[in-house]
Phi, psi and omega in degrees: 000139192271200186260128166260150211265096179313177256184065189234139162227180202238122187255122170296169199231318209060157209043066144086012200262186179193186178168117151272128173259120183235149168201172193075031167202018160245091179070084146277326161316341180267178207263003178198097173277141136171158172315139146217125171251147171231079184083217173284304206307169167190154207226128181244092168303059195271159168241142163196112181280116157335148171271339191209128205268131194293160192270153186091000191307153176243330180212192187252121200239100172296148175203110163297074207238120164229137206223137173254123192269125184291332156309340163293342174224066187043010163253234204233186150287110168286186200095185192256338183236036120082358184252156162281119146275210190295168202261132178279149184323321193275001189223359146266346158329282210290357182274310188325284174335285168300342185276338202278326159304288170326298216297343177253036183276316223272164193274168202276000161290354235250125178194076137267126146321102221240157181232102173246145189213132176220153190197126205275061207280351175192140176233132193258181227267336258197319197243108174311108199258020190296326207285007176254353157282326143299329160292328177280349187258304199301315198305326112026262180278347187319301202269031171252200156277008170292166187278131303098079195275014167281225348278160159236175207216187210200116199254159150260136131237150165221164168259113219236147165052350190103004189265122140299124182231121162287124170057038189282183181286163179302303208272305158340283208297004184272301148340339204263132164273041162167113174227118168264154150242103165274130149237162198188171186254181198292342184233358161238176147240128179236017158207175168186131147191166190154183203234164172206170189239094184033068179267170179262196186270337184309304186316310181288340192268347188269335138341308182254007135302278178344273183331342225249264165001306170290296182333315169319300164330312190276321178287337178279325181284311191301312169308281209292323156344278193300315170311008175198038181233117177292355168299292212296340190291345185222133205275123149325125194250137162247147155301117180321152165308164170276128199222164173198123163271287146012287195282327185291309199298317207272012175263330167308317189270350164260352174256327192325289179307308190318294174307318177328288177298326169268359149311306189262015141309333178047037160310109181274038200207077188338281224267000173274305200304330191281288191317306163323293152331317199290326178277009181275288165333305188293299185300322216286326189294303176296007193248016188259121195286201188262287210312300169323318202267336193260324173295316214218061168277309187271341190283316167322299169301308175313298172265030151235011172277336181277315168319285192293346180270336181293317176331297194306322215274301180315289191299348176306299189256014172251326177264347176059034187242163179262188182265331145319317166100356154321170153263171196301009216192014183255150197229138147308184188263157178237153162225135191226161171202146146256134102144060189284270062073062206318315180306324208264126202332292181215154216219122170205153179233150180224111223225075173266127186043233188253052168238145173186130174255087161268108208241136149305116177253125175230142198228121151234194205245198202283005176271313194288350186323161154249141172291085159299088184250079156255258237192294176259328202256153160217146153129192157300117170202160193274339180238144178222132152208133186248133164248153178233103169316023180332135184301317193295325174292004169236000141118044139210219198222118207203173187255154183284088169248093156059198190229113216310176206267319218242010154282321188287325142341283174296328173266326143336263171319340155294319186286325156319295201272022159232342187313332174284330153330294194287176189243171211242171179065219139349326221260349179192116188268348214239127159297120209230106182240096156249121201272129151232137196247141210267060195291348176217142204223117152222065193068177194014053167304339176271340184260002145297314133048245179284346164313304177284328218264317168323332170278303152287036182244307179296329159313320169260002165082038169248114188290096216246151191300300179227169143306136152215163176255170189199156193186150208240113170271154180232185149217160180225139181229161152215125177273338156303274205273022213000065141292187196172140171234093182276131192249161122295115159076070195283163184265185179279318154346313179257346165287315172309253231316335207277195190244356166209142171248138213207077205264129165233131167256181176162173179239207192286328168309333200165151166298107169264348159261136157198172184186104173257151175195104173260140175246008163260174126245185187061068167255111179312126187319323198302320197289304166321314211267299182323329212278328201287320210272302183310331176290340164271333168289336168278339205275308209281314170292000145272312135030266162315320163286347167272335165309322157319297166298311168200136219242341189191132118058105192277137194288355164202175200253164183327118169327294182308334164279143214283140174264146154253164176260116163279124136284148177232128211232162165263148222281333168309335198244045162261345195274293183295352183290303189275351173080158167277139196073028180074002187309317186273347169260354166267350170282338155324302181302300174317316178285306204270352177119320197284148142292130173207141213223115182263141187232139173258139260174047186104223152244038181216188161217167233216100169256140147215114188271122185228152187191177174236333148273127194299297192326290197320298164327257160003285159338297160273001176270340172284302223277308169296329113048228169299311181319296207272334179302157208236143184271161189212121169332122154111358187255140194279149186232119177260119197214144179283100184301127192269318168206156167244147197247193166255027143246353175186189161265134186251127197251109192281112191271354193182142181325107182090322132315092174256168177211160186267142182223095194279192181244041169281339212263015191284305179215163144336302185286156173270122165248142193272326202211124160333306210294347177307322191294343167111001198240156193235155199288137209071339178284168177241175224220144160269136155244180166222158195283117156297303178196171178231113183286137144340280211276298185285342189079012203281153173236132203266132215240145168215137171237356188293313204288350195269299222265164182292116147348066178307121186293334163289359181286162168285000000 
């Protein structure tokens, strides 16, 4: 059988860079493969749809998975079975990333049941392959016969020196003051998220031009890809939905106004407002007979969820008012308290309107680090934050099974926008965990968050540079008359009906966060940029309210959090700190109480004494010390006996360090026997260092040389 022949094009990158696209010679079977190379990495994109849409389907039931094979980047795995398991935070990121991209690409009729696998197969040392899973998933469905309104495609730019760069290396970004993954179609942009370091809003919107420019380039490869697979030129057909054009118009002239009018009730109460809306359905229902209700029930639930989003959306852009009864630029009222929680490092709640966060800091040491093994990330790292989502904050009843994708998200993006914040080196000895747990959810629940976790973070007393803040923007656009609303501080309400989710963290200088998502197209750069100028101004007025409560950094941190201490040691004496078999650092542990945990550095070594008692603390830092101290001729020693011998005593003049002190050197007077001298194995003793042999290091002990002479002796 010969070799089969691919299919390839080539997108220039600049500065030498390139990304390929191939197909036809991988997982032919699926209904769309392809290659995409960068350098050594490479990423293998399959698709595969159902032929036929189950019946009652309702939405589109999508599914996003992207995995990293640890042979890609030549290890093993970890764990006892040596295997890829379930997907790690960084590999549900990025299936995130990409579903958040795809999913308003399929046409909205379109509910077969769909699969994109994304697989990571050679990972090169230097090229990040999250910003290569959306061109590889969409390029994928581009060339199969699935329906498709792409292609789009997922570009990181970052800013390095002042430069905008595509797609740069791992190493490159420890230097960027803004690294995004934008992603977009040749005429929109439809995601955006990623951290920056308090840049301004001009900066992030001229970012996401750059980013935009490639992104074009790359969806123009994917079309001429596809252009020349003979699948891809004709789409597969579903049997239409079921529909009554009848039944829709007359529910239009009987719910609209209705719906409308409880839209301008301006109900300030989730579970009332909800409620109102359901009795509109419910009067409208009851006038129905039971057969109309069992055929066309579910069509009933359909069109009138497309009436209230249209109602709401009209009263919204004829009046500039909310279903709250706010204006478009109005922030709910907020109440905030610290150090709610006497037990807990830092402590803090945070409560806008029917949203409310309470979070949590706890500061430990370098044993609490978390272990990064995945495949391409390796190492270590010190601040954590989980956000946690509970069925009860939104008053209702769903099952635990563990912690959801968009929790794993959501916490992600609190940890973007406070990580630049903390302080670095020396400036922070502490393992850093902030938990928020979510008791009430009425939209933008992850910048209730980052709200709270700024608060307890300054509550526990980790001297964070500045504060930030965070605020969930919304739009309602209509592109026929181009009217348009842009909201602040959105409700859950407005995040469904609405055309944007638009999240900005920041402190008072700049943006440290974003996380976008549009569901129009042709959203104008100008519009984004209002979006942008408003969201600082909501940034900035939460901001002042939180401050009302806690304005910086408390000057020391809670009796109760354990302090470390650093030592810094030369790297030779790391050895003797721990003794052998760990013997001098677990009797250590033991006498004083402290934890202590040495790290090598370099050409050093890294102590860290951690304790809640200051003595303990002491203890070993006098002890650790003496360990390292070096002895010098001539210096007197208060030193311990350790065993007598029949010529002399061996005496610790310092940790780990004996000297002979024989038993001419005891005294004046001649002892015929040690024991004579009166002294017994544990007392201490003062001497002085005589000398140190050259060649052995042995140390030569005098105790004699301290006390007077008699003079009448010879």
């Amino acid at each position: 059988m010969s070799k089969p022949n691919g299919i390839q094009k080539t997108i220039n990158l600049g500065n030498g860079k390139t990304i390929t696209l191939e197909t036809g010679r991988l997982a032919k079977q699926a209904d769309g493969s392809v290659i995409v190379r960068q350098g050594d990495t490479m990423l293998l994109a399959t698709v595969v749809a159902k032929s036929e849409v189950k019946e009652g389907q309702s939405f589109l039931p999508l599914s996003v998975d992207y995995q990293e094979k640890y042979a890609a980047a030549g290890r093993f795995p970890g764990g006892f079975f040596k295997r890829e398991a379930r997907p790690s935070e960084h590999e549900i990121l990025i299936s995130r990333l990409v579903d958040r991209a795809l999913r308003p690409m399929f046409p909205d009729h379109y509910q077969a049941e769909t699969q994109v696998l994304i697989s990571l197969i050679s990972a090169g040392k230097d090229t990040m392959p999250d910003a290569l899973a959306g061109l590889a998933a969409s390029a994928a469905i581009t060339i199969s016969d699935i329906p498709f309104n792409g292609p789009i495609s997922e570009v990181r730019i970052a800013r390095i020196d002042g430069k905008y760069e595509i797609n740069p290396g791992m190493t490159s970004l420890e230097s960027a003051d803004i690294d995004l993954i934008v992603a977009g179609t040749l005429e929109n942009i439809v995601m955006v998220e990623g951290e920056t370091k308090e840049v301004s809003e001009a900066d992030l919107l001229e970012a996401i031009k750059e980013a935009h420019a490639a992104i074009k380039t790359q969806c123009q490869a994917q079309l001429d890809l596809a252009s020349g697979i003979e699948k891809a030129q004709t789409k597969r057909e579903y049997p239409p939905q079921e529909a009554d054009d009848d039944l829709k118009a007359e529910m239009q002239q009987v719910l609209y106004q209705k719906l409308y009018d409880v839209a301008a009730q301006c109900i300030n109460d989730k579970h009332k407002r909800k409620e109102s809306f359901s009795q509109v359905l419910e009067q409208y229902t009851e006038g129905l007979d039971e057969a109309m209700l069992e055929e066309k029930g579910e069509l009933i639930k359909s069109y009138f969820g497309d009436i209230q989003k249209q109602a709401i959306r009209d009263f919204v852009l004829d009046t500039q008012k909310r279903l709250d009864g706010r204006k478009p630029d109005e922030i709910r009222d907020i109440w905030t308290e610290v150090d709610y929680l006497p037990a807990a490092h830092g402590s803090a709640l945070f409560t806008r309107g029917e949203t409310q966060s309470l979070t949590t800091v706890t500061l430990g040491t370098k044993l609490d680090e978390q272990t990064i093994d995945g495949a391409v990330i390796e190492g270590k790292s010190k601040f954590l934050l989980h956000y946690n989502f509970p069925p009860y904050c939104t008053g209702e009843v769903k099952m635990m099974r563990g912690t959801s994708r968009r929790e794993i998200g959501h916490g992600n993006l609190a940890m973007r926008a406070l990580k630049n914040v903390l302080p670095n080196g020396n400036d922070n000895p502490y393992t850093i965990r902030v938990v928020s747990d979510i008791l009430e959810s009425n939209g933008s629940s992850s910048m209730a968050t980052v709200c709270a976790g700024t608060m307890a973070l300054m509550d526990a007393g980790v001297k964070i540079s500045k504060p930030v803040s965070g605020i969930a923007m919304g739009m309602i656009a209509d592109t026929e008359s181009d009217r348009y609303a842009i909201l602040s501080d959105i409700l859950g309400y407005e995040d469904h009906l609405g055309d944007m989710d638009f999240k900005v963290t920041g402190t008072k200088d700049g943006i440290t966060a974003c996380q976008m998502d549009i569901k129009i197209d042709g959203l104008r750069y100008e519009v984004l940029e209002k979006a942008l100028a408003q969201a600082r101004e909501g940034r900035i007025h939460i901001l002042n309210e939180m401050e009302k409560t806690i304005s910086e950094p408390r000057a020391e941190y809670k009796p109760h959090v354990p302090r470390i201490i650093k030592l810094t040691v030369p790297k030779e004496f790391i050895g003797a700190i721990i003794g052998p078999g760990g013997k001098v650092i677990q009797e250590l542990q033991k006498e004083s109480g402290a934890t202590i945990v040495i790290e090598e550095v370099g050409e050093y070594g890294v102590v860290d004494i951690v304790s809640e008692d200051k003595a303990s603390i002491d203890y070993v830092v006098d002890r650790i010390k003496g360990i390292i101290a070096v002895p010098e001729i001539g210096q007197v020693y208060k030193g311990k006996i350790k065993s007598i011998v029949p010529f002399g005593m061996f005496i610790e003049i310092l940790p780990g360090k004996e000297g002979l002190l024989h038993i001419s050197e005891i005294e004046w007077r001649r002892l015929d026997k040690v024991e004579d001298s009166g002294f017994e194995v544990g007392d201490e003793i003062e001497v002085k260092l005589l000398d140190v042999d050259k060649k052995t290091g042995k140390l030569k002990l005098s105790r004699k040389v301290l006390l007077p002479r008699d003079k009448k002796r010879p």
